[in-house]
C-alpha positions as CSV (number, residue, x, y, z in Angstrom):
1,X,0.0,0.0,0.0
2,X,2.4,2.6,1.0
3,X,5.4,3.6,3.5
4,X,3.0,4.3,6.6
5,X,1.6,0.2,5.4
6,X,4.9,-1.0,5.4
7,X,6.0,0.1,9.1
8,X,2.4,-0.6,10.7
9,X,2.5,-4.0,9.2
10,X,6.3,-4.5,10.5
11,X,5.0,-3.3,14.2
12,X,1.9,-5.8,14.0
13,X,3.6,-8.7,12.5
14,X,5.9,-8.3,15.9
15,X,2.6,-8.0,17.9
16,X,1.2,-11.5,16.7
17,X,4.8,-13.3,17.0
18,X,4.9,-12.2,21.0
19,X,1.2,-13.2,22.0
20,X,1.3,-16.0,24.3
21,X,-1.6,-18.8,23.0
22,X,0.4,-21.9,24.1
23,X,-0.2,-21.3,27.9
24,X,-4.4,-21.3,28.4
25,X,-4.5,-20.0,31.8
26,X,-6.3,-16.7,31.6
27,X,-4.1,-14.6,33.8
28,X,-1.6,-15.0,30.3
29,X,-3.3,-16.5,27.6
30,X,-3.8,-13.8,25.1
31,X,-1.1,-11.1,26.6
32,X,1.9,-10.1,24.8
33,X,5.1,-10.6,26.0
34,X,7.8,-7.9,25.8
35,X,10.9,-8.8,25.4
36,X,12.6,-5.3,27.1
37,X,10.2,-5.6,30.6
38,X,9.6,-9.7,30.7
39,X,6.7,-8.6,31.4
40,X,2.5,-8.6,30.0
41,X,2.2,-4.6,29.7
42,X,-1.6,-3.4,31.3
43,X,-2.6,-1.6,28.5
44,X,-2.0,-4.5,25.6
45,X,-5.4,-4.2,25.2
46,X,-5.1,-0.8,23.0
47,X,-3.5,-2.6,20.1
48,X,-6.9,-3.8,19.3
49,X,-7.3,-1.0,17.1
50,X,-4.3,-0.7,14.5
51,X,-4.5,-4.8,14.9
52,X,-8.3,-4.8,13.4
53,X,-6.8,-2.3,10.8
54,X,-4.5,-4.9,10.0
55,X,-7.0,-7.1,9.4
56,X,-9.0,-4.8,7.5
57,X,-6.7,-4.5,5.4
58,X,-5.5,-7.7,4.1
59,X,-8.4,-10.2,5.5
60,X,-5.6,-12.0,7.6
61,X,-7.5,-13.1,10.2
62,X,-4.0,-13.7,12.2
63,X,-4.5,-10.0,13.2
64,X,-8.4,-10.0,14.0
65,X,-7.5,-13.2,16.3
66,X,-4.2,-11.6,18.4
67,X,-7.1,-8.2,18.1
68,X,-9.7,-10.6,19.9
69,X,-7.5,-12.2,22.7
70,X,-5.5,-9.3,23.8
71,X,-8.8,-7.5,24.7
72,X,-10.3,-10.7,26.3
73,X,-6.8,-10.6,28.1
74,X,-7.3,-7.1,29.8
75,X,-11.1,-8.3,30.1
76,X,-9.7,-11.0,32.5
77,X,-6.6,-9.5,33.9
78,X,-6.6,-5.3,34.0
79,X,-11.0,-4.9,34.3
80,X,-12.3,-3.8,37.5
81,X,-15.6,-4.3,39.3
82,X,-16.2,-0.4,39.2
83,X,-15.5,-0.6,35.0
84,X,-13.0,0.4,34.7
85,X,-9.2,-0.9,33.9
86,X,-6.3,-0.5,36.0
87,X,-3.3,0.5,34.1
88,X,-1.6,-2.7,35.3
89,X,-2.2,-6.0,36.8
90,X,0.4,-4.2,39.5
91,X,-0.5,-0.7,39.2
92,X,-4.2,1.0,40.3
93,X,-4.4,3.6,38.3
94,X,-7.6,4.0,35.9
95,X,-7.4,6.9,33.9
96,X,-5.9,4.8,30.9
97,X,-9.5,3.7,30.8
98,X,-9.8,7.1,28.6
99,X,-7.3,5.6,26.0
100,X,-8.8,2.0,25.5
101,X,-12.1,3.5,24.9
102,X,-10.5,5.5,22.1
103,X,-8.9,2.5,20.9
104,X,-11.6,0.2,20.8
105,X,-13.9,3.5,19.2
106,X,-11.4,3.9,16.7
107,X,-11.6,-0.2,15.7
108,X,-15.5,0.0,15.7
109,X,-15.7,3.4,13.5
110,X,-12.8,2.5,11.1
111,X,-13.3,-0.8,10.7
112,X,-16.6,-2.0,12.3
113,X,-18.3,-3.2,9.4
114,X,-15.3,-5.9,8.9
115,X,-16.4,-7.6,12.1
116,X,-18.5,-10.6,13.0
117,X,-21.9,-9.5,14.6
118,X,-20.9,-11.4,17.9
119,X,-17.2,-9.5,18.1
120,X,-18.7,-6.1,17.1
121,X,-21.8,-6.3,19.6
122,X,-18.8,-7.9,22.4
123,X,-16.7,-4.1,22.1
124,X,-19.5,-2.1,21.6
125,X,-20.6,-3.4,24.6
126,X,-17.4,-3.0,26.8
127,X,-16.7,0.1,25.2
128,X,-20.2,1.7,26.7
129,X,-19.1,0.2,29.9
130,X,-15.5,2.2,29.6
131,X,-17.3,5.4,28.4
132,X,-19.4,5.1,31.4
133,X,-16.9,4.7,34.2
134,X,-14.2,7.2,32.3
135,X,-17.6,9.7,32.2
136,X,-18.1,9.8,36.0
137,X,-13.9,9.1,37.0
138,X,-13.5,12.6,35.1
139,X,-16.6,14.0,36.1
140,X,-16.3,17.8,36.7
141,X,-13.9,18.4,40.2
142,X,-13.6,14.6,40.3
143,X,-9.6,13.3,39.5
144,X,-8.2,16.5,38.6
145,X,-4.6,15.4,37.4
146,X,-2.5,15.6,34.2
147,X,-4.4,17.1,31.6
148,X,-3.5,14.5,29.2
149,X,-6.1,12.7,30.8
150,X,-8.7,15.8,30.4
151,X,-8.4,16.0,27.0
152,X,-8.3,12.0,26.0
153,X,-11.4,11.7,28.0
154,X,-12.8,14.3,25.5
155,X,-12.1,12.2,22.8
156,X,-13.2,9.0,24.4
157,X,-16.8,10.1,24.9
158,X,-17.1,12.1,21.7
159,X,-16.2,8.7,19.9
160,X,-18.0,6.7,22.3
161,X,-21.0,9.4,21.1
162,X,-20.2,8.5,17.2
163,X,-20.5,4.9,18.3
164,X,-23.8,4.7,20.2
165,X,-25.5,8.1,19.6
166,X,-25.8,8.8,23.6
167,X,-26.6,12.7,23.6
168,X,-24.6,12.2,27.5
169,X,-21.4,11.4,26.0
170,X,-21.2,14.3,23.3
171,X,-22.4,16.7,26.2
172,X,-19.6,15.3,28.9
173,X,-16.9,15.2,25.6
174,X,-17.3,19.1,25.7
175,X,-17.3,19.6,29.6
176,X,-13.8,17.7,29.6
177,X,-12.6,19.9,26.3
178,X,-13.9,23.5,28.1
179,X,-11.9,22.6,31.0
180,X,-8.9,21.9,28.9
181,X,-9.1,24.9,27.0
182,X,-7.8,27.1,30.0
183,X,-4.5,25.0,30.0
184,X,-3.2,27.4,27.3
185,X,0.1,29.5,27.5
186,X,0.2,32.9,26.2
187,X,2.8,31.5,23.8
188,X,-0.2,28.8,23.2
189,X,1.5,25.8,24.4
190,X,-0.5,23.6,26.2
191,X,0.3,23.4,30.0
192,X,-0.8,20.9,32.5
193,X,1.6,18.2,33.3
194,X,3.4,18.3,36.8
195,X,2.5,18.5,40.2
196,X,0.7,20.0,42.7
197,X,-2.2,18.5,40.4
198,X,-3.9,22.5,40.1
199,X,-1.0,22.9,38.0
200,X,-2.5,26.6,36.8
201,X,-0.8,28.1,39.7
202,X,1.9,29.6,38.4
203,X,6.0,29.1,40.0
204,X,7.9,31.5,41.9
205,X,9.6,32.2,38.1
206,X,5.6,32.2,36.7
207,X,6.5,28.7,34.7
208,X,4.0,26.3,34.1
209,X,4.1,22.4,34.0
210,X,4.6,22.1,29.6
211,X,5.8,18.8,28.5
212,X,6.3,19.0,24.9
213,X,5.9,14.8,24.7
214,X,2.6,14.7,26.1
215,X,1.2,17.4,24.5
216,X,1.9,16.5,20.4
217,X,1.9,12.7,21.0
218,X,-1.2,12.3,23.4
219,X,-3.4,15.8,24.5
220,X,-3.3,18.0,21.4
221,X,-4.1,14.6,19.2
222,X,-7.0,14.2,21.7
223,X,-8.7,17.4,21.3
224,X,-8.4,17.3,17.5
225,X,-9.9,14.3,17.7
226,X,-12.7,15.4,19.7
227,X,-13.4,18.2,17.5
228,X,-13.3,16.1,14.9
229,X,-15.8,13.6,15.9
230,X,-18.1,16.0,16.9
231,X,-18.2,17.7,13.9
232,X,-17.1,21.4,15.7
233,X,-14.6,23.4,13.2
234,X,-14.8,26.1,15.2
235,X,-13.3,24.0,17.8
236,X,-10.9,22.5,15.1
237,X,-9.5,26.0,14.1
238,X,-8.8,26.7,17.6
239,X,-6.9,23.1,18.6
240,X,-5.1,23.1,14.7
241,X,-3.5,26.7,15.3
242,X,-2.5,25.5,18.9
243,X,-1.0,22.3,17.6
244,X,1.0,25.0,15.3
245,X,2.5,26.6,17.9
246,X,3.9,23.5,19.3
247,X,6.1,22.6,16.1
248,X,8.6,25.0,18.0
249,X,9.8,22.3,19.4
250,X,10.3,20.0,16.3
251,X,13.6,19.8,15.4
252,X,14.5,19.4,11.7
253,X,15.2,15.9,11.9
254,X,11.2,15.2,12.8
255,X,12.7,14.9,16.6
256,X,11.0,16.5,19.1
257,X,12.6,18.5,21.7
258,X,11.1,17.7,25.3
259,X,15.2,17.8,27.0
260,X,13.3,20.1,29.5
261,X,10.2,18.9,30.0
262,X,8.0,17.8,33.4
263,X,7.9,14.1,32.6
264,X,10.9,13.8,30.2
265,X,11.7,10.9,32.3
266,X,9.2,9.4,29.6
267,X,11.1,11.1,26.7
268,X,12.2,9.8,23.7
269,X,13.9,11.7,20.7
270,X,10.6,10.8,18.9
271,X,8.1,11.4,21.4
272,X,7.0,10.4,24.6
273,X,7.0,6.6,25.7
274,X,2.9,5.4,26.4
275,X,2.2,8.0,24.5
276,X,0.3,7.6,20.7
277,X,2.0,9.7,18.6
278,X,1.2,13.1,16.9
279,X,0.2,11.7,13.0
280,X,-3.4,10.5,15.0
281,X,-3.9,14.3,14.8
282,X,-1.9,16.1,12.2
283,X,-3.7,13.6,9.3
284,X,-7.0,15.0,10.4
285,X,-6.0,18.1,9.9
286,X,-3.6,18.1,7.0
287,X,-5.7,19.7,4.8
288,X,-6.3,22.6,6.1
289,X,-2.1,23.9,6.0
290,X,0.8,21.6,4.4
291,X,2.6,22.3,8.0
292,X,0.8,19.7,9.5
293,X,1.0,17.3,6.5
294,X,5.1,18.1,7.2
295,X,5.3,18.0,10.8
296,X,3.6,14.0,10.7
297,X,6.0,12.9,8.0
298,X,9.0,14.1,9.4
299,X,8.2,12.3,12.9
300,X,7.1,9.3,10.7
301,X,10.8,9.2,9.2
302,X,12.3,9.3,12.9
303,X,9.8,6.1,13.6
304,X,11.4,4.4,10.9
305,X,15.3,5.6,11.9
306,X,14.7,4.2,15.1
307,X,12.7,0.7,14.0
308,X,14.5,-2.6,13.7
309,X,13.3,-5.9,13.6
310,X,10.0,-5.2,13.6
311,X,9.9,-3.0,16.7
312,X,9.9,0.5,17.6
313,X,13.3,1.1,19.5
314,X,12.8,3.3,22.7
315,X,15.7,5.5,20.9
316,X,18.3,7.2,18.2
317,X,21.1,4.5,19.5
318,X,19.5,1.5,21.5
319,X,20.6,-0.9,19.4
320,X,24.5,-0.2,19.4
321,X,23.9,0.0,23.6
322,X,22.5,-3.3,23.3
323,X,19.2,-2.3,24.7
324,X,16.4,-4.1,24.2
325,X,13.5,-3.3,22.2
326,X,10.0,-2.3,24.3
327,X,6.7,-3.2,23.2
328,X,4.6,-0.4,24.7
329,X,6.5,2.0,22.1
330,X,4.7,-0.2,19.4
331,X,1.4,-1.0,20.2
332,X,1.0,2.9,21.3
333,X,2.2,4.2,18.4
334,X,0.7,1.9,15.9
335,X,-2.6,3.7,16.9
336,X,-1.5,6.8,15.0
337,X,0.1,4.7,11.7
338,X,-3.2,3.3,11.4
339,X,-4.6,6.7,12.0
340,X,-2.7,8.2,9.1
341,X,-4.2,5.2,6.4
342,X,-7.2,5.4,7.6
343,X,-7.8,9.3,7.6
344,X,-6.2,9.0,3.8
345,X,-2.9,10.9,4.7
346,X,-0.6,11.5,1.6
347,X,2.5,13.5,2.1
348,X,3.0,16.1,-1.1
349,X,5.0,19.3,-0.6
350,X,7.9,19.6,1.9
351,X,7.2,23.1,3.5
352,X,9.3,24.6,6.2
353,X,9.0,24.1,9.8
354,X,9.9,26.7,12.1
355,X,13.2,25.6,13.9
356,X,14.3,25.3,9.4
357,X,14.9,28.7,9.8
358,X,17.7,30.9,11.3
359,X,16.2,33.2,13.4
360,X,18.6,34.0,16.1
361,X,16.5,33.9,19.7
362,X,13.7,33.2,20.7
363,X,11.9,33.2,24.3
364,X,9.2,30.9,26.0
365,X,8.8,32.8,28.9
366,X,6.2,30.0,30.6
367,X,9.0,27.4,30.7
368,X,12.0,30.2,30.8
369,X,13.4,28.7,27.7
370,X,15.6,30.4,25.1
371,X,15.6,29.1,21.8
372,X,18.9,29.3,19.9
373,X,18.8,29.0,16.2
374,X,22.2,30.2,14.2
375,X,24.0,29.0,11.3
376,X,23.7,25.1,11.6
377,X,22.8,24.7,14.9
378,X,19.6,24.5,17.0
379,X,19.8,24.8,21.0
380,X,17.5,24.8,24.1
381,X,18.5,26.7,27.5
382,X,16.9,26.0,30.4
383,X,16.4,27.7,33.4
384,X,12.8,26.6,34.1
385,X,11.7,26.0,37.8
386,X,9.6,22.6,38.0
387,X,11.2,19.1,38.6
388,X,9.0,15.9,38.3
389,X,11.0,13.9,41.3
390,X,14.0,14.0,43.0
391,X,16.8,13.8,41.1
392,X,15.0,14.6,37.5
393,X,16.3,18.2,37.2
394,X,18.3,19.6,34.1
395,X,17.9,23.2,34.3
396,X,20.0,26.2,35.7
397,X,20.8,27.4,32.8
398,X,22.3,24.4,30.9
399,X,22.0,23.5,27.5
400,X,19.2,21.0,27.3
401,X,19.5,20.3,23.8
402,X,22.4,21.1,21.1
403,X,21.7,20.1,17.3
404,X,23.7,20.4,14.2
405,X,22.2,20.0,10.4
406,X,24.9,17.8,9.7
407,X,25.1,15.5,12.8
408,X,22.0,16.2,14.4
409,X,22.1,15.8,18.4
410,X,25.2,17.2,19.8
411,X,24.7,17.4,23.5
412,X,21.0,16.0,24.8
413,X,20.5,16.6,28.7
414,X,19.1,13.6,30.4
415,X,18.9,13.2,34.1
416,X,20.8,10.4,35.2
417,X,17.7,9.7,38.2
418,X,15.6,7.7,35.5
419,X,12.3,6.7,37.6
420,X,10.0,4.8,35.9
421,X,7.0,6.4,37.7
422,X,5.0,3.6,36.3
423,X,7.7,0.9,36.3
424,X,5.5,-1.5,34.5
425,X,4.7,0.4,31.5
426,X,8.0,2.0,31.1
427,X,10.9,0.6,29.6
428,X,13.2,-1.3,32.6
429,X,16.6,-0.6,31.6
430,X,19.5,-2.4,31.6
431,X,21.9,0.2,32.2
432,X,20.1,1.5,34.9
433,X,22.9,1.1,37.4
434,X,25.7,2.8,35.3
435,X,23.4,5.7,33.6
436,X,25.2,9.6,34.0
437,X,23.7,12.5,33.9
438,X,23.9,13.7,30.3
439,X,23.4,17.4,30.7
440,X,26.1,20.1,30.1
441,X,27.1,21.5,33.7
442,X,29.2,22.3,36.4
443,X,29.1,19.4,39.1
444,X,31.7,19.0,42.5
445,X,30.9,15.9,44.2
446,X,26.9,15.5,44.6
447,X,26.2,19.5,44.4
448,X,25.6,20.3,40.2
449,X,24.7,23.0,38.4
450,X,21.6,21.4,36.4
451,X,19.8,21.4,40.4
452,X,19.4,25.2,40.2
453,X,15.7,26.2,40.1
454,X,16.6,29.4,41.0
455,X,19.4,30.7,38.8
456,X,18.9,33.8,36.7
457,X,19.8,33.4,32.9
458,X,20.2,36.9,30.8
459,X,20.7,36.5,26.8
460,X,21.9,38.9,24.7
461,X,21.6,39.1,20.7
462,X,24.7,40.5,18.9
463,X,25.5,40.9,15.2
464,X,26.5,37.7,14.9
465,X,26.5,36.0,18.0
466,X,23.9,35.0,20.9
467,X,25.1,35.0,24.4
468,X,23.4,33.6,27.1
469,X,24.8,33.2,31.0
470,X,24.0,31.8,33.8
471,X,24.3,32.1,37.5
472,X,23.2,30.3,40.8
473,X,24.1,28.1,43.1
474,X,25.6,24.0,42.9
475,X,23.0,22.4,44.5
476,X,22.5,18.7,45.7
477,X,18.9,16.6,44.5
478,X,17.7,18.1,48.5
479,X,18.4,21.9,47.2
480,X,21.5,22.2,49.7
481,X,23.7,24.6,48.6
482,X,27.3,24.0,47.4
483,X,28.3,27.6,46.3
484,X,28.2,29.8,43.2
485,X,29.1,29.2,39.7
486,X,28.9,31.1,36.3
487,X,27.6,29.3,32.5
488,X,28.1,31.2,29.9
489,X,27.6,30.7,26.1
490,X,28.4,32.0,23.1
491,X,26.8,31.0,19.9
492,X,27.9,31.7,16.6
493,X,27.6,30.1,12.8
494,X,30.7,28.3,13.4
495,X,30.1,26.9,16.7
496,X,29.6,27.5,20.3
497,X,32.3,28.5,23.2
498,X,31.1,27.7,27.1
499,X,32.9,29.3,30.0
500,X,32.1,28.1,33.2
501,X,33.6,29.5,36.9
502,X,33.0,27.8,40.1
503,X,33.2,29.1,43.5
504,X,35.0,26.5,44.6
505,X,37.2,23.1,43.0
506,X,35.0,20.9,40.6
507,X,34.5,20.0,36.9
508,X,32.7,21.4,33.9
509,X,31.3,18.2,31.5
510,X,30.3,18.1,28.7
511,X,29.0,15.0,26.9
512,X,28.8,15.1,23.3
513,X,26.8,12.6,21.3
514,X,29.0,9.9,20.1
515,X,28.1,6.0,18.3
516,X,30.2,3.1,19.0
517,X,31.6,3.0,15.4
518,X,32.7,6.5,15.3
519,X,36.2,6.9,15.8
520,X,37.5,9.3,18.3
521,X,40.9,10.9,18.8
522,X,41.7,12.7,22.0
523,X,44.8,15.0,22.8
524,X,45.9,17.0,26.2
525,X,43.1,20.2,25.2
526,X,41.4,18.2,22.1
527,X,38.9,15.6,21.3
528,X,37.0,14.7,17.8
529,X,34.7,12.9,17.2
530,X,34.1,11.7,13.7
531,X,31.0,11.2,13.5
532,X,28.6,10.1,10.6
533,X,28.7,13.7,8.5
534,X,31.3,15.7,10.1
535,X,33.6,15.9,12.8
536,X,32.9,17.3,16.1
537,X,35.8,19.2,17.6
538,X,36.0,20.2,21.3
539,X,38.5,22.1,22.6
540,X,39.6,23.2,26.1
541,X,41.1,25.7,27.9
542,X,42.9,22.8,30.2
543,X,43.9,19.2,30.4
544,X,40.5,16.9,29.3
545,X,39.5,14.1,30.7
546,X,37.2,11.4,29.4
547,X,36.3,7.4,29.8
548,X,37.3,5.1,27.6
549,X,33.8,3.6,27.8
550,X,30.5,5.3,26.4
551,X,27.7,6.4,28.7
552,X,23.9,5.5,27.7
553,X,21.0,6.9,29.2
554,X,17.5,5.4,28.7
555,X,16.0,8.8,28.3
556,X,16.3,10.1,24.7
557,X,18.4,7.0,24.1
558,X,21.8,8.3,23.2
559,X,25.5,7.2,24.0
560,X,28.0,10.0,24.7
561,X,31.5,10.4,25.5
562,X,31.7,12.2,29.0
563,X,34.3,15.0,28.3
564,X,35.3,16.4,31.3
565,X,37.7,19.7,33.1
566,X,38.8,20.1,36.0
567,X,37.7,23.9,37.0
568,X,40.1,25.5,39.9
569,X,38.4,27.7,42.3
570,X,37.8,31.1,41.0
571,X,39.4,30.2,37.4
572,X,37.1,30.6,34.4
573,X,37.8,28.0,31.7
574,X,36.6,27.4,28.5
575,X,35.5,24.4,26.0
576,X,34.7,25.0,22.6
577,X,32.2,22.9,19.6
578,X,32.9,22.9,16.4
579,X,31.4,21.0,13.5
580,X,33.2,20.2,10.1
């Protein structure tokens, strides 16, 4: 059929191959086994709609059948007295509920009419039963929490409305949307995800809990979809122009750039983990700009970068790190493939996206983010004021994110504290013991620069330069002090120079994307990398350190060599980046 066929197909085929049907007990028989967790994931059960697509498709009732059990799995195994499903066998929480009724929606609207009478009258009848308990969980001031949740439930009842035609469903769909609607930032990027859960109180800095992930792979999506359902283009203007704003944070590769956000501990470089995936959206609306048409089929081409084997790896380099492939990553994001063929997608002009362009600085003042964009390379400073858990933060003023048009990631912060916050549907790794903190900063012994909630960043646009420095306090996970320090940045066309001062002893380090095959030379004051494109160049001011051995975090999924300096008290050194 086409590319979008091609991949879905790859993902299912992998779907069938891991459902257990040799062992009849119910508590397995029917679940699907991933091969990353060794574990039945909770939410299986949402694969029942790109799997009926499948089948749809080419009339191979393999995928109808794996369809059929994994819902009678979560049937026996994840459903609750109340109605509800908990979001694993382990693990109480039943707001997921929200996104197997969209799932089983989508299957019945799509491809209903492909369906026995028996099998189609079986999900019509659990979905009313999910529709009803997601309809009073999110009832209004009942469960207020991360407005994901807010805005699938919107979706769920407005399909659950196209499904059955009960006038309660449509008329709760638009309670949970109104209540989303006031989760906007002025720079229109949806807000909602952190804690305390009335996350429209604003920080001490006036931030607000934004996490890009969330919002273009599983809240924006749901609000178009609602609209869409419901028929309300009024309501589809408004979501398709705040979608929009979000491709801010798309980085030319299709990536998208959550380094900073509230639950990047769920981050990957092409999206966000139990997340669906941003195409569900963007091929509803693709008509109405090419952008969106754009913004889906470059993410599509960083699904297929990162695929292998018939799975969707949870990263840009799992494979060389010899990490396993998770399941959740598939079955999620096979919703929106099958979205994109079945709302008739077709990719036909490239158009440019907004981080294409050279446009010196820009400012989110809601997240205190500056946006760097000169010559050939694309960054993200962060000096933003929420952090999900202990141990999560990458801000005071560091470089979350450093990109190059002829590399691509340079330096990706990710906090070396990976919590699975739901450690059954997110990927267990097996580097979990010897992951480092992958963030640029200043760090002596447990107190680091990237703790600073409270430093003060000031930027400054020259002629051809942008300079941004920070300053705070080396802080422990606890927020105990470990005196002052100084980051400093200078961008230009040809690179980027970073000074950095401490108070007292400690190191600067910087960790620069790196792949097991590239080679790397290292001198006293000089690394390179060569990497795939070009060489990456860092220089120092003094003597640089670095481990032989490549360090892999889970989050974002890259390796990098650790390149570290000693910093003397009161001495401001200085690295450099260059890219040729």
């Amino acid at each position: 059929m086409n590319e979008y066929y091609d991949l879905l197909k790859s993902w299912c085929d992998k779907l069938v191959e891991y459902q257990i049907k040799e062992i009849k007990d119910k508590t397995l028989y029917g679940g699907i086994l991933c091969p990353a967790c060794s574990l039945i994931h909770g939410r299986i059960g949402d694969s029942v709609y790109p799997l009926t697509a499948m089948y749809d498709y080419t009339g191979d009732k393999k995928y109808l059948e794996t369809a059929k059990l994994a819902v009678q799995w979560s049937e026996n195994n994840v459903r609750r007295k109340n109605g509800g499903y908990f979001n694993e066998k382990a693990q109480n929480w039943q707001g997921i509920s929200a996104f197997s009724t969209i799932s089983l929606g989508e299957a019945l609207i799509y491809h209903g009419k492909c369906l026995d009478d028996e099998t189609r009258a079986e999900w019509t009848r659990i979905l009313v039963r999910l529709a009803d308990f997601v309809c009073d969980f999110f009832a209004p001031g009942k469960n207020i929490t991360n407005i994901n949740y807010h805005a699938s439930t919107a979706a769920a009842l407005a399909i659950a409305y196209v499904v059955t035609g009960n006038e309660r469903y449509k008329s709760a769909a638009y309670k949970m949307a109104e209540y989303a609607n006031d989760f906007f930032t002025k720079e229109n990027i949806l807000f909602g995800e952190c804690k305390p859960i009335d996350t429209r109180i604003l920080t001490k800095k006036g931030c607000r809990g934004i996490d890009i992930g969330y919002d273009v792979e599983e809240s924006m999506p749901s609000l178009i979809m609602f609209a869409y359902h419901l028929k309300d283009e009024k309501l589809l203007d408004f979501y398709a122009e705040k979608f929009a704003a979000h491709f801010e944070f798309m980085l030319p590769d299709g990536a998208w750039d959550n380094s900073f956000g509230t639950r990047s501990n769920k981050w990957t470089y092409w999206g966000s983990r139990t997340a669906d995936g941003c195409q569900s959206a963007l091929s509803l609306i693709a008509d109405k700009d090419p952008i969106f048409a754009e913004a889906a089929q470059r993410n599509f081409e960083m699904y297929k970068h990162c695929s292998g084997d018939g799975f969707l790896y949870g990263g840009y380099m799992y494979k060389d790190a010899l990490e396993e492939p998770c399941l959740h990553h598939s079955f999620c994001h096979a919703k929106a493939l099958a979205a994109m063929i079945d709302n008739g997608f077709t990719y036909k002009q490239k158009v440019v996206l907004p981080r294409d362009e050279e446009y010196g600085l820009k400012y989110f003042e809601s997240a205190h983010l500056n946006l760097i964009s000169i010559g050939d390379f694309r960054a993200t400073v962060s000096d933003y004021d929420i952090v999900a858990y202990d141990g999560a933060a990458k801000t005071g003023g560091t470089i979350t994110m450093l990109w190059n048009k002829k590399v691509g990631p340079v330096s990706v912060a990710a906090n070396a504290n990976y919590k699975p916050a739901e450690p059954r549907n997110m990927q267990l790794s097996r580097h979990i013991d010897v992951m480092d903190n992958t963030a640029i900063r200043i760090k002596n012994g447990r107190f680091e620069s990237v703790n600073e909630t409270d430093a003060v960043c000031v930027s400054e646009v020259l002629e051809d330069s942008i300079c941004i420095k920070a300053t705070g306090k080396l802080k422990d996970t606890s927020m105990k002090e470990g005196g002052s320090y100084e980051l400093e940045y200078i961008f230009t066309k040809d690179g980027v120079e970073i000074y950095a001062l401490s108070e007292n002893n400690g190191k600067l380090v910087v960790p620069i994307v790196c792949a097991r095959a590239d080679k790397i030379e290292k001198e006293e004051r000089k690394v390179v990398l060569h990497r795939s494109g070009a060489d990456v160049t860092v220089k120092s001011s003094s003597t640089i350190s670095m481990p032989l051995d490549l360090n892999f975090n889970v989050v974002g999924g890259f390796e990098t060599a650790q390149i570290t300096i000693d910093l003397e008290a009161g001495k401001r050194e200085a690295v450099s980046i260059e890219i040729k």
